[in-house]
Residue, then its C-alpha position, 0 to 999 in steps of 0.5 A: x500500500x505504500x508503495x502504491x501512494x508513493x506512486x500515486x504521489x509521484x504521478x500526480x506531482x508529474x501531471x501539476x509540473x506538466x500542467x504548470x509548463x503549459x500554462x507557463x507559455x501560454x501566460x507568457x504568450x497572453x502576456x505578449x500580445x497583450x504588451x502588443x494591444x497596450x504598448x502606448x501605456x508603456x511608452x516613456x512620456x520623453x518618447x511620447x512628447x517626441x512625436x508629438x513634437x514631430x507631428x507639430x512640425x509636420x502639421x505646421x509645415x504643411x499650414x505653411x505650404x498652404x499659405x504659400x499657395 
C-alpha cells in the first residue's frame, strides 16, 4: 500500500509540473500580445512628447505650404 501512494504521489506531482509548463507559455504568450494591444501605456512620456513634437512640425509645415499657395 505504500508503495502504491508513493506512486500515486509521484504521478500526480508529474501531471501539476506538466500542467504548470503549459500554462507557463501560454501566460507568457497572453502576456505578449497583450504588451502588443497596450504598448502606448508603456511608452516613456520623453518618447511620447517626441512625436508629438514631430507631428507639430509636420502639421505646421504643411499650414505653411498652404499659405504659400
Amino acid at each position: 500500500m505504500d508503495k502504491i501512494e508513493k506512486i500515486r504521489g509521484a504521478r500526480q506531482d508529474r501531471f501539476y509540473e506538466q500542467r504548470m509548463q503549459r500554462a507557463k507559455s501560454q501566460q507568457a504568450a497572453a502576456d505578449r500580445k497583450q504588451l502588443e494591444q497596450e504598448i502606448h501605456l508603456v511608452k516613456a512620456p520623453g518618447a511620447l512628447a517626441k512625436e508629438k513634437e514631430e507631428k507639430l512640425k509636420v502639421a505646421v509645415e504643411e499650414d505653411q505650404e498652404e499659405m504659400q499657395e
